[in-house]
C-alpha positions as CSV (number, residue, x, y, z in Angstrom):
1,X,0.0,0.0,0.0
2,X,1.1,3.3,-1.0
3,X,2.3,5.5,2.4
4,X,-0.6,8.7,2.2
5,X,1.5,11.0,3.2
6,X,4.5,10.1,0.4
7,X,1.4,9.9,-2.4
8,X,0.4,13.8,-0.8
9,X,3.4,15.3,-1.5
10,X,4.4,13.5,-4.7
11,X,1.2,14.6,-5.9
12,X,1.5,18.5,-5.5
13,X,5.3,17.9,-7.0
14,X,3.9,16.4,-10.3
15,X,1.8,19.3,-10.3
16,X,4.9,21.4,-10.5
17,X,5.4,20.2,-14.2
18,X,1.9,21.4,-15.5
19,X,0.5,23.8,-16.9
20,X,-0.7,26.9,-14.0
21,X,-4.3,26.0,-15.2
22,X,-4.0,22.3,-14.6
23,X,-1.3,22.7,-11.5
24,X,-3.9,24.8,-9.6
25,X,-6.3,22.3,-10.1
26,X,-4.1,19.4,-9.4
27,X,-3.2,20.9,-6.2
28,X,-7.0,21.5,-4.6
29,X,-7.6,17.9,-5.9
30,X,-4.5,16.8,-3.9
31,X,-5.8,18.3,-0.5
32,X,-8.9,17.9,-0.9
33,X,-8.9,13.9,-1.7
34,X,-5.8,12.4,-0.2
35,X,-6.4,12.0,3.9
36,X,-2.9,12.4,5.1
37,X,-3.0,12.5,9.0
38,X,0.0,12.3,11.5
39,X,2.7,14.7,12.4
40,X,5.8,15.2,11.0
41,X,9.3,18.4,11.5
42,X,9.5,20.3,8.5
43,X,11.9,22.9,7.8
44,X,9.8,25.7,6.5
45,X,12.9,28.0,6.5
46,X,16.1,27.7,6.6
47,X,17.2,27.2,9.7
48,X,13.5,27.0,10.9
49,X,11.5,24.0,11.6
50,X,7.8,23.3,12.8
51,X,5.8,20.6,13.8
52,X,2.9,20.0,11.2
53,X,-0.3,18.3,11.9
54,X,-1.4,17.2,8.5
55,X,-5.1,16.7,9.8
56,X,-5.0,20.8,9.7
57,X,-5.4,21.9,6.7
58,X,-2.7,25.5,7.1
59,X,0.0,22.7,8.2
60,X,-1.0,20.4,5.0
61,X,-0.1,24.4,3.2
62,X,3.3,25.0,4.6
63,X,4.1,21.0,4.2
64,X,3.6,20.8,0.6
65,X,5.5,24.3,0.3
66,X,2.9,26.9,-0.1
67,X,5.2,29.1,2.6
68,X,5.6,32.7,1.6
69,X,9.7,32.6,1.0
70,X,9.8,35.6,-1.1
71,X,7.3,37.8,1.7
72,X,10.0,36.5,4.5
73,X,12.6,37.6,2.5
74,X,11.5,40.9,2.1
75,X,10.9,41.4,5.9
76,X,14.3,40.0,6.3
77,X,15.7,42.9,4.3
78,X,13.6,45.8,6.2
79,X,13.6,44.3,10.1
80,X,17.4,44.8,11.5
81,X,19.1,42.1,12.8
82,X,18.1,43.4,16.3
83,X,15.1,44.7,15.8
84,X,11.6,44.0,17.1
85,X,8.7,42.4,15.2
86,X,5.2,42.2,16.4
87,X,3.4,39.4,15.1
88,X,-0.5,39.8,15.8
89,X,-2.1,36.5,14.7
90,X,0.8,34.5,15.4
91,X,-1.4,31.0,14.9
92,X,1.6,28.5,15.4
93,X,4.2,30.7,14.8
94,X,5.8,30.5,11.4
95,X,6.4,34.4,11.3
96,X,7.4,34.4,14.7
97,X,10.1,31.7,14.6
98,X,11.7,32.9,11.5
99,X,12.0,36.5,12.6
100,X,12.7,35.6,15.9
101,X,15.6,33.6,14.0
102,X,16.6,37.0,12.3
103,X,16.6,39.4,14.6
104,X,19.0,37.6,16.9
105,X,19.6,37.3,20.6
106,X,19.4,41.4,20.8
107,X,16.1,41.7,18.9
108,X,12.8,40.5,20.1
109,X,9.5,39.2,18.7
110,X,6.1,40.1,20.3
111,X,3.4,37.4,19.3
112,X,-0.3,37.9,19.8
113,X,-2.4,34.5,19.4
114,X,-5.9,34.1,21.5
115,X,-6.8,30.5,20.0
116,X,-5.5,27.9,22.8
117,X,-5.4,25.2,20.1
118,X,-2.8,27.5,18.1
119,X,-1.2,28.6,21.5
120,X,-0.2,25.1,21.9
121,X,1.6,24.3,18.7
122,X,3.2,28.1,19.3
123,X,4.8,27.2,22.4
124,X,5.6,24.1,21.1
125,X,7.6,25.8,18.1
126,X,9.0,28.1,19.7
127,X,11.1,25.3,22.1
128,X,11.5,23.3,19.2
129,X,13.3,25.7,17.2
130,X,15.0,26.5,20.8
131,X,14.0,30.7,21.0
132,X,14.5,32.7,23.7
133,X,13.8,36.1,22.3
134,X,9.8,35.7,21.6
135,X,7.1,37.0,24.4
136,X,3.7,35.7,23.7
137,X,0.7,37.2,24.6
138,X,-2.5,34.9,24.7
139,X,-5.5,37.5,24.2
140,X,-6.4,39.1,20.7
141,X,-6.2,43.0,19.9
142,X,-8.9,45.1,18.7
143,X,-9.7,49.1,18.8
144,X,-10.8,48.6,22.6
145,X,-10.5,46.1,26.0
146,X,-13.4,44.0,25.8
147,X,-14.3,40.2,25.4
148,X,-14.7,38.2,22.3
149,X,-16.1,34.6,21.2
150,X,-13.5,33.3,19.0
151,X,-15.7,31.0,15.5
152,X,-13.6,28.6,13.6
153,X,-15.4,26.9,10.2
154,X,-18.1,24.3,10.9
155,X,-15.7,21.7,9.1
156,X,-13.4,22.4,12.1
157,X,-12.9,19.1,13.1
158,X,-11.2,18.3,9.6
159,X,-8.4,21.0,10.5
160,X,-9.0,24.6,9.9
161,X,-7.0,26.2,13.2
162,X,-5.5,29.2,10.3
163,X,-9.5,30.5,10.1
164,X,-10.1,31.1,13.5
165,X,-11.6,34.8,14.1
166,X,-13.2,36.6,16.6
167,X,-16.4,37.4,14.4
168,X,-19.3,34.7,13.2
169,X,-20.1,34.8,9.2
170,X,-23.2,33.1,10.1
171,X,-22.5,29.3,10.2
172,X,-19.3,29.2,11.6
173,X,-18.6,27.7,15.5
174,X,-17.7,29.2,18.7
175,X,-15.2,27.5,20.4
176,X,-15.0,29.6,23.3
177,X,-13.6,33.5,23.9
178,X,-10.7,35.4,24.6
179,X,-10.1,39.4,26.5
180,X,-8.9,41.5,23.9
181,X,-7.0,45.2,24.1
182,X,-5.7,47.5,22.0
183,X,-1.7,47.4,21.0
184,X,-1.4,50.6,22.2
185,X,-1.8,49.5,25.6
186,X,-0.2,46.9,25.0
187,X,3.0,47.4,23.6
188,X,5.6,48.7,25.8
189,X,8.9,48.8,24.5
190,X,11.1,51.2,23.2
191,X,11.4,49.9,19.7
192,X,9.3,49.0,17.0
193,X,10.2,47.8,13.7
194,X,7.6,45.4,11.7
195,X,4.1,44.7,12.1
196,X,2.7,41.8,10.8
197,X,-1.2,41.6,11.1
198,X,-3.6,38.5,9.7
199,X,-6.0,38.3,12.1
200,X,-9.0,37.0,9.2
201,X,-11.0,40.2,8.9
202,X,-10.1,42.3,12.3
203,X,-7.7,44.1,10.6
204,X,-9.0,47.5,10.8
205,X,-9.9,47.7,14.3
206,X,-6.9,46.5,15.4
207,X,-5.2,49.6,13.0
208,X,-7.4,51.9,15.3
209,X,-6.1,50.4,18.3
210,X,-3.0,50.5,17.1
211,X,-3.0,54.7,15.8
212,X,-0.9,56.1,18.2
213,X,1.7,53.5,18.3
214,X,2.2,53.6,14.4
215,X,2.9,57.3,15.1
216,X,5.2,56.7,17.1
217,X,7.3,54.3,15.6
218,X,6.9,54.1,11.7
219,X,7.4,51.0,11.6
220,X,6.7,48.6,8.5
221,X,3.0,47.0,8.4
222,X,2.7,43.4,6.6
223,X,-1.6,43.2,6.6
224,X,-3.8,41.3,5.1
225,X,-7.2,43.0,4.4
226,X,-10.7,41.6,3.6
227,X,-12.3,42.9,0.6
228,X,-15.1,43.9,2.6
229,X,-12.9,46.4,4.3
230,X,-10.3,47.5,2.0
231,X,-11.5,51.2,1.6
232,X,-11.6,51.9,5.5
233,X,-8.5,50.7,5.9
234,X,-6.3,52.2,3.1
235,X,-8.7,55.8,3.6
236,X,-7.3,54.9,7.2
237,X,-3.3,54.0,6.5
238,X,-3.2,56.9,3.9
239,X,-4.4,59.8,6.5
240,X,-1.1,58.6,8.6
241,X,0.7,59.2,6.0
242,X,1.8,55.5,4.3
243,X,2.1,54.1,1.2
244,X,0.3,50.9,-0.5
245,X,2.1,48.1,-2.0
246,X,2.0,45.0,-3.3
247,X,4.6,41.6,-3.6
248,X,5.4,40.8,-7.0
249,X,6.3,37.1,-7.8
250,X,9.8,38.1,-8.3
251,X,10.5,39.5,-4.6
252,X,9.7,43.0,-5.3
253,X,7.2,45.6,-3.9
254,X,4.6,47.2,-6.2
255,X,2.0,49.7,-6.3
256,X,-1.3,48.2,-5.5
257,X,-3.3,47.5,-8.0
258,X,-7.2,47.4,-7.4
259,X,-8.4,43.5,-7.2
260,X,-10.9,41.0,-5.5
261,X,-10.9,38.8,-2.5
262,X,-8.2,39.6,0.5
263,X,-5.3,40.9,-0.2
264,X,-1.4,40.9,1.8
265,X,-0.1,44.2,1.3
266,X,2.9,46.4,2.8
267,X,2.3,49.0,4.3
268,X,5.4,52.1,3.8
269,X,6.0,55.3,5.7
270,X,5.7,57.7,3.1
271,X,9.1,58.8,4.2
272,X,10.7,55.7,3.9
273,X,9.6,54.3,0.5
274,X,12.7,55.7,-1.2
275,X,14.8,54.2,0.8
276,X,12.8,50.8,1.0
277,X,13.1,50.5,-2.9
278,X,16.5,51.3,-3.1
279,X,17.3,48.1,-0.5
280,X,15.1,45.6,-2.5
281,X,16.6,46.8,-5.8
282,X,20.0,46.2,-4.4
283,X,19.5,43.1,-2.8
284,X,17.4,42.0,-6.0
285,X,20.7,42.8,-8.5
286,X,22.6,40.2,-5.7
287,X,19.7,37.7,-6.1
């Protein structure tokens, strides 16, 4: 009998070969129909390894590859080697672990995660990959203190822990609730360099919690945004004075360019985006 888990991965490699329209295809077919369970250490970065549970679908992602090299790249390039990253969404701690890699004994990495079922595989990262230099905060941010029922997809129990939010679409299951504040009474260091945010729709009201901290520290802003509130939030990140872009396939920052669905986009002081073009067109040229 052919081992699942070997068939999984050999499947998504053959897809390599294909055509996009046929690879894409290939690929849902792949996750959708082979029932690869078990866990397994994967090096998702060099240098970096997590625990996968296959039964979760997110893990099933960053086992087969689909692990954003070229967006941790770029951070790489913008966060010093001793900087600080803040990591709101943390889940089980792929952006954490790698920057917390990065940044070094002097730097620091300050994760947010309110799911207990992504807390665990967090912690459990973190000691893998042996990291002494990332706090972790279990409770969610938002634009105020207040309490929140965290939802995850009816088809939880098939492995979904990457959807969990702290809003209901309608059909979607609570699995209990977590306190919630803002990062600006939150964060309390000195130093701020990178904000990553993915927090599956919450995005603008933890922007609004976050105002006076951005001011602050102009640091760079990694976000996803829902389509739903894409206008609030750029109208939002524009009045502070940054600057929109998008990750090309190649590595490289672009204006953004309207389009549907949810969107990853970096967020640049307008100050800064001179400078920030200049580093990724010099490290590109070395590429």
């Amino acid at each position: 009998m052919i081992n699942s888990t070997s068939l999984f991965k050999a499947g998504t490699k053959l897809s390599g070969i294909l055509p996009q329209r046929i690879c894409n295809s290939l690929r849902f077919r792949v996750l959708a129909q082979i029932n690869a369970t078990g866990k397994i250490l994967e090096e998702v970065h060099p240098g970096v390894f997590l625990e996968l549970d296959l039964g979760d679908w997110l893990h099933r992602l960053y086992y087969l590859g689909f692990v954003e090299q070229n967006t941790f790249k770029i951070i790489k390039k913008l966060l010093p080697v001793d900087g600080t990253f803040v990591d709101i969404g943390a889940n089980i701690g792929i952006y954490s672990c790698i920057m917390a890699n990065h940044v070094g004994a002097k730097g620091s990495v300050i994760a947010f995660e309110p799911m207990p079922e992504n807390l665990a595989a967090l912690y459990s990262n973190i000691a893998l990959n042996q990291l002494k230099n990332i706090e972790v905060n279990e409770l969610a941010l938002s634009n105020r203190q207040k309490a929140f029922n965290l939802y995850v997809p009816s088809v939880h129990q098939q492995g979904s822990t990457g959807c969990t939010q702290v809003w209901n679409p309608g059909d979607w299951v609570s699995v209990g609730s977590t306190d919630a504040t803002t990062l600006d009474i939150a964060f309390q260091k000195q130093r701020l360099d990178f904000i990553k945010i993915d927090t599956q729709g919450h995005e603008l009201e933890i922007l609004q919690g976050a105002k006076l901290t951005i001011e602050r520290f102009q640091p760079f802003i990694l976000c996803e945004v829902f389509e739903e509130n894409r206008t609030k939030v750029f109208d939002l990140i524009k009045s502070w004075n940054y600057a929109i872009f998008t990750e090309t396939k190649d590595g490289y920052l672009s204006d953004f360019l309207p389009s549907s669905g949810w969107v990853d986009v970096f967020l640049i002081p307008q100050a800064k985006v001179e400078k920030v073009m200049a580093v990724l067109s010099k490290s590109k040229a070395h590429d």
